[in-house]
Structure formats: C-alpha cells, structure tokens
C-alpha positions in Angstrom: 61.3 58.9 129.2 59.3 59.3 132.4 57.6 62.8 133.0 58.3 64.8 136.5 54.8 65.0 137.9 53.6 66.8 141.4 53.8 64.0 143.9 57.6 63.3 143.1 58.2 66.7 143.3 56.8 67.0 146.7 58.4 64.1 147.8 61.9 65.4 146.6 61.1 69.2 148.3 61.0 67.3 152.0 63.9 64.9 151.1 65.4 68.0 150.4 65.1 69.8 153.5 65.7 66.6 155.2 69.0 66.7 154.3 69.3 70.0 154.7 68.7 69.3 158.5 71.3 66.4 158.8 74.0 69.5 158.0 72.3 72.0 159.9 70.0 70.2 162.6 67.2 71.4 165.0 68.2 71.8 168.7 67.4 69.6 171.6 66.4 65.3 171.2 64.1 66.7 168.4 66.6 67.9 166.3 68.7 64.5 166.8 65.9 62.3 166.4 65.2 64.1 163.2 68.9 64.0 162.0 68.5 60.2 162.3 64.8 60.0 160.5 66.2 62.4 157.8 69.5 60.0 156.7 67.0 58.7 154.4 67.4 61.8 151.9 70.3 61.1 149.8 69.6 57.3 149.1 66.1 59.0 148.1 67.4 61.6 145.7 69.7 58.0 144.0 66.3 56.6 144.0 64.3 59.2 142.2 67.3 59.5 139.6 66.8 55.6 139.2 63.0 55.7 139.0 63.3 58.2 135.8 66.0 56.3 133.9 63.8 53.4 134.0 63.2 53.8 130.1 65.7 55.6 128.9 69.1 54.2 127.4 72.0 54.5 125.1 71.8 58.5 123.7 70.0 59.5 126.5 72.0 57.8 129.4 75.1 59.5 127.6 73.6 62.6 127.6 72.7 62.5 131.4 76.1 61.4 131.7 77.6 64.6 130.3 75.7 67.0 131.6 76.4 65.7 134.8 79.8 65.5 134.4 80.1 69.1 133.7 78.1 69.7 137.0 81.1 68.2 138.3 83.2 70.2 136.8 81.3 73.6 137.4 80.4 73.2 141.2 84.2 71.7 142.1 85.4 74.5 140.4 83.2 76.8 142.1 83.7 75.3 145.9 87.8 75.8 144.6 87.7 79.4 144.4 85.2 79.9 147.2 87.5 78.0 149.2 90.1 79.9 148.7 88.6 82.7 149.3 86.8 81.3 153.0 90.4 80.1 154.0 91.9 83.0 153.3 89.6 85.1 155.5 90.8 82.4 158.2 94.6 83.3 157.6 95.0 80.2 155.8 97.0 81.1 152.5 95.5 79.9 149.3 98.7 78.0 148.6 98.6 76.1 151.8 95.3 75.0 151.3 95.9 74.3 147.7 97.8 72.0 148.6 96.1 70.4 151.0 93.6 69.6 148.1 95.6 68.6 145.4 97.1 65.0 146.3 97.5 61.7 144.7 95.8 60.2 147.4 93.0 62.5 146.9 92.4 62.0 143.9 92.5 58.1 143.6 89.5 58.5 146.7 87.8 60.5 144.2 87.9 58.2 141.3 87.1 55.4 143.4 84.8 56.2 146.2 83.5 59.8 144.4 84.7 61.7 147.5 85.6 65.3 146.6 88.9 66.9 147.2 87.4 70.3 147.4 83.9 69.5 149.7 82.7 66.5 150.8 79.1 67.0 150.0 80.4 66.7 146.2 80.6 63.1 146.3 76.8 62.6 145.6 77.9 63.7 142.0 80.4 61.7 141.3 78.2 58.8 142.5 75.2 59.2 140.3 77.6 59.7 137.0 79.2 56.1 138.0 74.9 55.2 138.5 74.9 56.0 134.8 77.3 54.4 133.6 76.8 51.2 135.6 73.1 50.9 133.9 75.1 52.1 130.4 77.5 48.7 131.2 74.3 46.8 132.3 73.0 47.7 128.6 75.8 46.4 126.4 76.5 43.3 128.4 72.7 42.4 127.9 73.3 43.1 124.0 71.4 46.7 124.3 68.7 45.3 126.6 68.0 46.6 129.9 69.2 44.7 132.8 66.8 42.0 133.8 64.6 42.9 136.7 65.8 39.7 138.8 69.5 40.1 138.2 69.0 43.9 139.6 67.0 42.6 142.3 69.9 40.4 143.3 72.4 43.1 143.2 70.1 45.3 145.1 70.3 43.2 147.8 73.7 42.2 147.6 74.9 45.9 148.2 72.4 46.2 150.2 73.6 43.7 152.4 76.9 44.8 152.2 76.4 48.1 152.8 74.9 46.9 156.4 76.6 44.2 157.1 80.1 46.4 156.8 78.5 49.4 158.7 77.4 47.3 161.5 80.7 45.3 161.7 82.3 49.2 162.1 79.9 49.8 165.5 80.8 46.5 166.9 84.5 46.8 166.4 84.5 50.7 167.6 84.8 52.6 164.6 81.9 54.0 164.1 83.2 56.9 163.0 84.1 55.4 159.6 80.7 54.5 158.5 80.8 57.3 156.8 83.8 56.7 154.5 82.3 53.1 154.0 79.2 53.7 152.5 79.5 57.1 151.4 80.1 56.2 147.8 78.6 55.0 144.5 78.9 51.1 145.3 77.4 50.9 148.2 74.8 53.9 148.6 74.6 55.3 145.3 73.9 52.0 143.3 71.6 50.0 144.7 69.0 52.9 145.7 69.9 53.4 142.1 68.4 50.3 141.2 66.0 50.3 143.8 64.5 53.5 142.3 64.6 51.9 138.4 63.0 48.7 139.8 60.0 50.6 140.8 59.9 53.1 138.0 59.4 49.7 135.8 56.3 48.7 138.0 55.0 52.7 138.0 51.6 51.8 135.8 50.8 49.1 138.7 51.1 51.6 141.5 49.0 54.0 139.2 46.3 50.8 139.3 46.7 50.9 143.2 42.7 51.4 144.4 43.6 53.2 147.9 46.8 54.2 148.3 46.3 56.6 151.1 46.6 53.5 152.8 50.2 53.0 152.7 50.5 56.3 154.9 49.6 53.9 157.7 52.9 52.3 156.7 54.9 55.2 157.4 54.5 55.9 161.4 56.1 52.2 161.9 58.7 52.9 159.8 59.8 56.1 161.1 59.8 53.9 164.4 62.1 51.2 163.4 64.1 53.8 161.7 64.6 55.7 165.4 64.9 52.3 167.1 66.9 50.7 164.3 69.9 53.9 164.4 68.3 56.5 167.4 69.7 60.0 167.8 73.6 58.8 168.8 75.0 60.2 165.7 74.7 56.8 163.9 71.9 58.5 161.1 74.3 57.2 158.2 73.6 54.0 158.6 71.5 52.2 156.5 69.1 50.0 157.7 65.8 47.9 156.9 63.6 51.5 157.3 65.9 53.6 155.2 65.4 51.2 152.0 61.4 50.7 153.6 61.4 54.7 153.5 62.5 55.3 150.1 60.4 52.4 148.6 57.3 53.7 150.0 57.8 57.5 149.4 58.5 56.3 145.9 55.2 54.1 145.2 53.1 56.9 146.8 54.8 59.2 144.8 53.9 56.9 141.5 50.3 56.0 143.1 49.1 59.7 143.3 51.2 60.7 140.3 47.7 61.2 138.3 45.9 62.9 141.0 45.0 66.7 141.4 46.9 69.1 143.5 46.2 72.6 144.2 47.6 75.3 142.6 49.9 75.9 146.1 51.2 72.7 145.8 52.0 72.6 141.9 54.0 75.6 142.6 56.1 74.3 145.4 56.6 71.0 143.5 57.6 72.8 140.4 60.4 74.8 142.7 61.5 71.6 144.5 61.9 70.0 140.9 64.0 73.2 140.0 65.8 73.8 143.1 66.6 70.7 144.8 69.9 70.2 143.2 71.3 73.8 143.8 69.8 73.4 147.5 71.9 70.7 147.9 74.8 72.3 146.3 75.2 75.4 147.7 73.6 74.8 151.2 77.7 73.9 153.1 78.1 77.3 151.2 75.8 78.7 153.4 76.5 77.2 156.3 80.0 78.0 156.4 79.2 81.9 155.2 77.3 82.2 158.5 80.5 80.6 160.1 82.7 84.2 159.1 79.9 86.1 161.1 80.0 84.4 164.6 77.9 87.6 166.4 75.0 86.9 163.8 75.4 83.1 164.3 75.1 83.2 168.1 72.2 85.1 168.0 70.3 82.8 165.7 71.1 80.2 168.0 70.0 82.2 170.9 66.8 82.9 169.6 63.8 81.1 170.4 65.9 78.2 171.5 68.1 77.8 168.7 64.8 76.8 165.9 65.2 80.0 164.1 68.4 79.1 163.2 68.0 76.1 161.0 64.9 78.1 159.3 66.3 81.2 158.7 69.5 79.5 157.1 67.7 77.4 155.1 65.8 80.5 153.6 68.9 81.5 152.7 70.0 78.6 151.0 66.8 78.4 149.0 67.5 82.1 148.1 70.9 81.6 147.0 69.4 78.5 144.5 66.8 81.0 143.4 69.8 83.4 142.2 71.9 80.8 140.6 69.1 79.4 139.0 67.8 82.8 138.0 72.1 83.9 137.0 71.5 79.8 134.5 67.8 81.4 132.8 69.3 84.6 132.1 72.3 83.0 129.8 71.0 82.5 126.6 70.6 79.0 125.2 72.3 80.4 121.8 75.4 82.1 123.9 75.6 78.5 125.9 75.9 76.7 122.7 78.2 79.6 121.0 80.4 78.7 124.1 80.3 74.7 123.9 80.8 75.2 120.3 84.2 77.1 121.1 85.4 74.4 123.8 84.7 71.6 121.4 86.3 73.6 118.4 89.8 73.9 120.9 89.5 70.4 121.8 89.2 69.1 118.4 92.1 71.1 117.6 94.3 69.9 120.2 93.0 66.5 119.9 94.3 66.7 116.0 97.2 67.8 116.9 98.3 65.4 119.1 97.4 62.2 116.8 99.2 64.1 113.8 102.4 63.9 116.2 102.1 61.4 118.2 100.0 58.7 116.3 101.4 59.3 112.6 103.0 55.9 112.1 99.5 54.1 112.8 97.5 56.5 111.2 94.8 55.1 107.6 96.0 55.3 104.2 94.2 57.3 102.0 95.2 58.2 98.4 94.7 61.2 96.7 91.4 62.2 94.8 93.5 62.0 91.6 95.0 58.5 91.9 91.3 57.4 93.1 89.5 58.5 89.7 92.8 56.9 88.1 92.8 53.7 89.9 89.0 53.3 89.5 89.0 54.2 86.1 91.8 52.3 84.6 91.3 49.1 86.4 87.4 49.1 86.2 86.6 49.4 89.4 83.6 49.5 91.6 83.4 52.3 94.1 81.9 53.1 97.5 82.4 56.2 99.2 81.7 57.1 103.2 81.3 60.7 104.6 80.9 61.9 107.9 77.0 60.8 107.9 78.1 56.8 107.6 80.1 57.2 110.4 77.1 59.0 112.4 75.2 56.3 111.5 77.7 53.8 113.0 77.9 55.8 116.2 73.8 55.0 116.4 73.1 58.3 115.4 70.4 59.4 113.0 71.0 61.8 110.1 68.8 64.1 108.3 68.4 62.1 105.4 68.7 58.8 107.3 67.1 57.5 110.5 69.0 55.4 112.7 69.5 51.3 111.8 70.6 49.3 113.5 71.2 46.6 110.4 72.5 49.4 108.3 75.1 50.4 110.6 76.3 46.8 111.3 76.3 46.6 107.4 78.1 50.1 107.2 80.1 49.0 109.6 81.2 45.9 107.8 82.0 47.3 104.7 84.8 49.6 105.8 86.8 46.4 105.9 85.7 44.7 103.3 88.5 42.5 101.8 87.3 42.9 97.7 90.4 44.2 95.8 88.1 44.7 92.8 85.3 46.9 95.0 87.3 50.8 96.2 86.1 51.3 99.4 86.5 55.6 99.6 87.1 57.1 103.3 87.8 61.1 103.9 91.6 62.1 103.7 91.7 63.9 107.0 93.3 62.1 109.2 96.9 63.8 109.2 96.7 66.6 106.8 93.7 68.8 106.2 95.4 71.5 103.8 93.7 70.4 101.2 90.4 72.0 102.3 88.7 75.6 103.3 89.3 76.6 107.0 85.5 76.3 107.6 85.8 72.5 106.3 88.7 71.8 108.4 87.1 72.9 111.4 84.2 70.4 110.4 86.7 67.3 109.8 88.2 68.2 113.2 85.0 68.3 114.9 84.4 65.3 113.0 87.5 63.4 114.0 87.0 64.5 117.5 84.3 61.9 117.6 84.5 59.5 114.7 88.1 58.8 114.7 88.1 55.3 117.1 85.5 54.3 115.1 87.4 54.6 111.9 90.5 52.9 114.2 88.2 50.3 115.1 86.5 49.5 111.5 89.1 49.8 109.0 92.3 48.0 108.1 95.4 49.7 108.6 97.2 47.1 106.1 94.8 48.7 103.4 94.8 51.5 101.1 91.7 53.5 101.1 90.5 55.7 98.2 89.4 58.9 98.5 86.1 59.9 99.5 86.5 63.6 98.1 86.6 62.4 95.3 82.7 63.4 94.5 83.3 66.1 96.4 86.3 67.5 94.9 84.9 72.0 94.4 83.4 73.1 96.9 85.2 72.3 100.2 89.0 72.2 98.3 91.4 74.8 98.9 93.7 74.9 95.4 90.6 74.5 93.1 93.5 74.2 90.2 93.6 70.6 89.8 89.1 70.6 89.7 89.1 70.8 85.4 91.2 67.7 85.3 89.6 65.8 87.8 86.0 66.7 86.4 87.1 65.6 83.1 88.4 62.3 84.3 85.4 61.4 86.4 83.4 61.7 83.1 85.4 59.7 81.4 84.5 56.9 84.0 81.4 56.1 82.1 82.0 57.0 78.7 80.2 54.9 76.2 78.4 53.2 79.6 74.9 51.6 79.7 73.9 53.7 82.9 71.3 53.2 85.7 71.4 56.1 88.0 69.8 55.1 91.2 68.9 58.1 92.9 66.9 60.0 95.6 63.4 61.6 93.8 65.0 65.5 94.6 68.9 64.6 93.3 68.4 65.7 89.5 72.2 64.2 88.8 73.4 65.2 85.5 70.3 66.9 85.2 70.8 70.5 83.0 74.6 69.8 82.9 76.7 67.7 80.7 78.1 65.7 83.9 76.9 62.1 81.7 77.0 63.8 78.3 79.7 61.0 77.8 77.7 58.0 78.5 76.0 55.4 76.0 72.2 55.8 77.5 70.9 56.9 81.2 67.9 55.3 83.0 66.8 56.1 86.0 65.8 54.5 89.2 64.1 57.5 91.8 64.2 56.5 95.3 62.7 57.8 98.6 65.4 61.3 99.0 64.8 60.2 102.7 65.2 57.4 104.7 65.6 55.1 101.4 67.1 52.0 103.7 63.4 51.3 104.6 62.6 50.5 101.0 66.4 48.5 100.4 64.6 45.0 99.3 62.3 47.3 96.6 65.2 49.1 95.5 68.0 46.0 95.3 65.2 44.1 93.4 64.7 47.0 90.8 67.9 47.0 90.3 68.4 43.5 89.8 66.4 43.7 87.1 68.7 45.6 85.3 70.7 44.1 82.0 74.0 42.8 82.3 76.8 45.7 81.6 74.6 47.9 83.3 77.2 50.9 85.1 74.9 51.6 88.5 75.8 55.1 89.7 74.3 55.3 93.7 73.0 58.6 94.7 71.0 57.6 97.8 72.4 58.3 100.7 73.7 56.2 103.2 71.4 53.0 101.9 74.1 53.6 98.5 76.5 51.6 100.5 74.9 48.2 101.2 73.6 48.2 97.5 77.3 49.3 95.9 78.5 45.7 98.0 75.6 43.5 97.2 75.4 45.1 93.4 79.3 44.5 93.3 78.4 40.7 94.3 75.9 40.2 91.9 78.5 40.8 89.1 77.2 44.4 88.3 80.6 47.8 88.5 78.9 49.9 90.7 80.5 54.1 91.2 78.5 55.8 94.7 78.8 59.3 93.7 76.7 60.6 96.5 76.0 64.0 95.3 79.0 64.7 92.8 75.9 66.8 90.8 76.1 70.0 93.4 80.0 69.8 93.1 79.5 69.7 89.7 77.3 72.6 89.5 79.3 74.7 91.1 82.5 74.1 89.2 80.6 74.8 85.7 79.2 78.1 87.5 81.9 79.3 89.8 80.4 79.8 92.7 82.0 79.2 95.8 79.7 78.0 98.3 76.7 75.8 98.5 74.4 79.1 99.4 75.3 80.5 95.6 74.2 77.6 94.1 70.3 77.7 92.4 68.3 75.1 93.8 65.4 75.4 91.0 65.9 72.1 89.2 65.7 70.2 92.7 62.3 71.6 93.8 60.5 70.3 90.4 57.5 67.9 90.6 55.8 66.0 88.0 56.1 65.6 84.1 54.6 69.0 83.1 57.2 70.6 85.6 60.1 68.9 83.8 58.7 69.7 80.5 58.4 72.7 81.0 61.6 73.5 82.9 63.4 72.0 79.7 64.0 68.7 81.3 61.8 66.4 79.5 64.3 64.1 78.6 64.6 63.4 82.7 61.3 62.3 83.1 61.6 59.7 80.0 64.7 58.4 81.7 63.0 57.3 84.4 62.4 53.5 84.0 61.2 52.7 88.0 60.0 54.7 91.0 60.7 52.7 94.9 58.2 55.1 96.9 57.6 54.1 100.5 54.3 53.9 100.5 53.6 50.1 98.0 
C-alpha cells in the first residue's frame, strides 16, 4: 500500500479549495474564470483515491469499501437532521420535506447515478464506493490479478469519451443544463479518473526517476489555457474536456516526481492538514454555505466588503474550522469505545440475522447430528473423522488465523473437503445453524457472530442432501450448557481407540493425553510433533512421516487447520484417521471442573526439552516421540 507523502498532500489542499470555489466563487470574470479552471477538483480527488489503490486488493479494497460505506451512512444521516432543522427555520415542516426526500425515484438515482436524496454534494461518495468495487470486480474476473494496464487504458478512454462526447451533444442540442446530471456519477466521472489515477500510481517509481521535473510546470500555463478556451467562464465548468484529464495527469506525476523531495517544516504541516481535512472540507463546506444563508445581514456585508473577496475567504475559514472540530469531536472518541460500539451493532445484527434464517430459511438449512450419535456413528462403523471450526472457515474466506497464515491451496483444499462424497470419511461441521441452546450465552454470541459471516460459505461448500457430524464433538465441556451428558461422551470417545496402534500427529506445544488418562485405553502411542504454527508450510514433511507409519496405524490429527488435508489424503492412503483438534483442553477441564479456559493450568504446555519432561513427570512423552517436522530442514 502506497504512503501519503507531502507533494500529494499539497496538491489535494488546492484541489480542495478549488472546489470549495466552484460552490462558493470569487466575484467579477476572476471568480468565473476560476470556477471554470477549478472543475478539475473532483475528478482529481477520484484520481488521487485511484493512485493509492494501485497495490492494494482483496482485504484491503473491502475494508476501504466499508469504511466508506459508513461515511455514507454517517454524513446522509447527518445532512437529514440538519436539514430538517434548516428547513424548518424556513417554515418548511419537517414532514413536508421529509417527503420530498424519501421517494422511489430518489432512491433508484441514488443506487444508480450515486446522487443523494438528502444533498447533492453526497454523490462523490457514493461514486468512489462503486470505484471500489469496480477494481474488486476487475480482480476476480482476472482470477485475483489486477486488471491489466491496457484493458484499463481502454476503458479510460472509453468513458472518457463518453463522458464528452454526451456532454457536448447536451450544448449542441440546448440542454446544457443537464450536464450535470450526465456526468455527475460514478460511470462517467468517478471511474475513469479512477483508473486514470491507478494507471499512474503503477508507473510512480518512473516519475520518481524523472531527472527535472520542475519542468512539467511549463506544462501547466497551456493547460490552464485550453482549459479557459476549451469551457470559458459561461457556467459550462462541469464539463470535462482534454485539459481537465491533462490537469489531473500532470498534478498527479508532479505529485509522484517530488514525492521524495524535502519540504519545509510550513509546508509538511499544511500537507499533513490537507491530508486530514480534505474530506470533512468537502463535506461540511454546503453546510456552511447555507448556515450563512439564515443570516442574510451578515451575508450582505461580506459581499459588500472589499468587493465581495472577503466573502469566499472568510467562509472558507469557516469551513476549515468546522473540519478542525469534527475531526477534533472523531480523536477525542476512543478507539476502544469505537470498537465497544461496532462490537454492539454487529452483535444485534448477528442476532437478527439468526433469527431470521431460523424462521424463514429452516427447510434449507445443513444437517448436523448430535455429538452423541457422531462418537456412535464413528465408533461403531469405524470411521475416519474430520472436524471444521470457525478457523477453517476463516481460512476459506482468505483470512489468516493465529495459528495459521493464509493459503491459498489450503483453503481451496478446505474448501473441497466440506463436500467430500466418502461415506466411510465423517466430515464434522458446528451444530449452529438453527439451534444454539446447546451452548453458554458467551458461545452463542460467538456462533452468531460467526454465522453472520461464515454462513454463505457453509451454503455454498456443503451438501444439503448430506448428513454432517458434529464438530463439538472434541469440544464437548467447555462451551456446552447441560454438561450432564460430558461423563458418557468422554468415556465413549476413549473407547474410539481402545486396543489402537496410535500415532498422534500434533503441534510441538499440544501435550494430548499428556498427564491425563485421555489414551490410557489404547494399545501404544507414538508421536509425530509438528510446527504448533503455521504447520501447512511443512504438509509434504509431515504427510511423508506419516506415510511411513505401519499399516493399522489409528492417526489422531492435532494440528490445526493443516489436520484436514492430511485426515483426506491419510483416509486415501488406506490409514482411519480421528482430527481431535484440541479434545486435550476439553478434557482437562472435565477431569478438573473448571469452567472456563482461564481456570485451566497451562504448565504442561509451556515445557521444553527432555530434562523438562523428565522432570515434570512426563518422561514417557518424550520416548513417545518417534519424528519431529520443524520448519527450518
């Protein structure tokens, strides 16, 4: 991801009042000519935004994505109430203007062409989010590439062109008032500026190279020209033209060409402010404007003094003030209260979202059986066994895990496996999807949450003509409700490998059965320790040790998300195969009664080296141990 740096900054802080003077211009020709020279402000500000996603994809587009969508939330909400309020001090009554804003016509224009039903200014919003998620399309349809350069040179153009050629074709037909409406949306002025601006940000370590670029400032007097010739002060600003996209593109290489230079301490600080407070600027500035409107005596005399300059200066103090307090009002919220809040929203959503698929979506919903009829199905008929939790779905979103980092051949594996057709191999997904009574209210909130985001990809993965078992299974203390039934089930489990020839394949910190009687059933134990993090890297080590194993070896998998490709390719290999994942903390605390991870002693899982063991009273562990995968051979 790109870094801000100080010429950007600068060139945003006079885009910014650029645009600032197209709502609230200079008097006289100046003030129209510069009207028409400063249309260029908003492509700029697409431009910039496409410049710094050059780079960044998948998560992070997503996460641009939401945090502008709740911008677009916040400040429509915000413009609403203030609204109501302005109108109201007009005589207008809230509920006459309320529903002047609320329309299905209004908001169809919103989805489509990002104008706002609440301010116009809005739309610039709207437009970047559907920038986003353009480039997020782009991504996926080039199999998680970026878009090639040449294809988004052509579209560049092509919108380009159209956003001209329709502008023009208003002006000749005597319209011109509708250029606004035309253009003014993501397609046409958000998108290829856009691209324009990611184009370049691609090519920013050549503009670095550039030997002189103080020399394109010779550029700029011409274009500022054509731009006046091109559109001149008769209220025709909006259109874009040749020096509009000329304008960006050079402001934009400058910007990258001095990005490594010096700049005094002055001009640091007013590129650090621009950087902070363009967007509020923007924002709030109609705000302003309209304010002054409900104090005409004050208004007139701005515009009486010194010809009507002050006016434009003093208001856009103002407006640069108001940022400073609602950026000021954003600093003093606490990051923990900000996340204690988005923690509550998503928590009600969750909820509601459950809710609603429990009702509504019953019929369709996965079959999972019971934690008792699991251990009874895998036990009686010999079974192999692989279980998925909430970090194999993580992993299948492309998200990484504590223990796990992201993979993109694990997750198509994990993936893969959730509909995996072998009667003989239990594939073990959580029961959560209609009831959750089974569990502690702090673990349904989890599941909810969980749900909240996992639950197309279960819809998605598994079979719905299947029955699943139950992933709780090795999980069947801590998180359960009515621990009644956790005796019985315990005993059963250990009756899965009674008499057993057993390789335990495990992470290097897990300790399974370790001080406990949890394989005191079983014929012989050996152990296999594995990397207790990111063990996928090591898979071809690991598979291969285990290969090596006798015939009638029972493997029991303790090693993360990597235990799931193994449990299938063991299972193929002719091998019974039970993922326990980490059945020893359950275990644990059933034989000591505690009733949450925090009570449980972690002493036997911080122990290193023979001596340790020894003298812990776990010698026998280390004797166990027949091969060591480390990710360093």
């Amino acid at each position: 991801m790109k870094q801000r740096n100080t010429a950007m900054n600068l060139v945003k802080a006079l885009a910014m009042f650029m645009i600032f003077a197209i709502h609230c211009p200079f008097p006289g020709v100046f003030g129209e000519y510069l009207k028409s020279v400063a249309s260029y402000g908003v492509p700029l500000f697409f431009a910039v935004s496409g410049f710094f996603s050059a780079g960044v994809s998948g998560a992070g587009l997503k996460r641009r994505m939401g945090r502008l969508f709740r911008w677009i939330v916040l400040y429509n909400a915000v413009y609403l109430v203030w609204d109501v309020l302005y109108y109201r001090a007009q005589g207008v009554a809230p509920a006459e203007f309320l529903s002047s804003v609320f329309s299905l016509k209004k908001l169809a224009v919103m989805l489509l062409l990002n104008e706002s039903p609440v301010r116009g200014h809005l739309w610039f919003l709207g437009a970047l989010l559907y920038c986003y998620a353009a480039k997020l399309l782009f991504e996926k349809l080039s199999g998680g590439q970026a878009c090639p350069a040449r294809l988004m040179a052509l579209l560049t153009g092509l919108l380009l062109a159209a956003n001209i050629a329709g502008s023009l074709l208003l002006l000749h037909t005597g319209r011109g008032d509708k250029i606004a409406s035309y253009i003014r949306n993501w397609a046409l002025d958000g998108l290829p500026f856009f691209m324009l601006g990611e184009l370049l940000g691609r090519n920013e370590a050549r503009f670095r190279r550039i030997p002189r670029p103080e020399l394109f400032f010779l550029a700029l007097p011409p274009v500022i020209v054509l731009n006046l010739l091109e559109t001149g002060p008769a209220g025709q600003g909006r259109v874009v033209y040749a020096a509009t996209v000329l304008l960006v593109a050079l402001q934009l290489i400058l910007a990258a060409a001095f990005s490594g230079r010096r700049f005094g301490a002055g001009l640091k600080r007013l590129a650090a402010y621009a950087d902070r407070l363009a967007l509020s600027i923007y924002i709030f500035q109609i705000m302003v404007l309209k304010t002054m409107e409900l104090f005409p005596r004050a208004d007139r005399l701005l515009k009486e003094a010194a010809g009507g300059w002050l006016r434009t200066i003093v208001l856009f103090a103002l407006t640069v003030l108001v940022a400073c307090a609602a950026d000021g009002a954003g600093r003093m919220i606490k990051k923990e209260e900000i996340k204690l809040q988005k923690e509550k929203i998503k928590r009600c959503i969750a909820r509601l979202s459950f809710a609603w698929n429990r009702r509504f979506r019953k019929a369709g919903a996965l079959r999972v059986e019971s934690i008792g009829d699991t251990i009874k199905r895998v036990g009686e008929e010999e079974r192999s066994l692989v279980r998925f939790g909430d970090g194999e779905l993580q992993l299948i979103r492309g998200r990484s895990i504590p223990t796990q980092a992201y993979d993109s051949v694990l997750a198509g594996r994990l993936a893969g496996l959730l509909a995996c057709p072998e009667e003989k191999l239990v594939v073990a997904i959580p029961q959560i999807f209609d009831d959750l009574s089974l569990f502690v209210p702090a673990s349904r909130t989890f599941w909810m949450d969980h749900l909240l985001f996992c639950r197309r990809y279960y819809e998605r993965f598994c079979r719905r003509d299947r029955v699943y078992g139950n992933a709780f299974f090795s999980r069947c203390y801590l998180t359960v409700q009515d621990r009644t039934p956790c005796e019985r089930w315990f005993r059963d489990i250990r009756r899965l490998w009674a008499g057993a020839e057993l390789v335990v394949v495990e992470g290097e910190r897990s300790h399974n059965g370790v001080g406990n009687d949890l394989f005191g059933e079983a014929r012989r134990v050996r152990r296999i320790l594995c990397p207790s993090v990111n063990a996928f890297a090591v898979y071809d080590r690991i598979l291969k040790a285990c290969l090596e194993q006798p015939e009638g070896t029972l493997f029991l998998l303790s090693i993360g998300a990597a235990a799931k490709p193994l449990s299938y390719d063991l299972f193929q290999s002719g091998f019974r195969v039970i993922d326990i994942g980490n059945m020893d903390g359950e275990y644990e605390a059933f034989l000591h009664g505690v009733g949450g991870k925090n009570e449980l002693s972690a002493d036997k899982y911080e122990l290193r080296g023979r001596q340790a063991h020894v003298k812990a009273g776990y010698g026998a562990y280390w004797d166990e141990i027949v091969c060591r995968v480390t990710p360093g051979e």
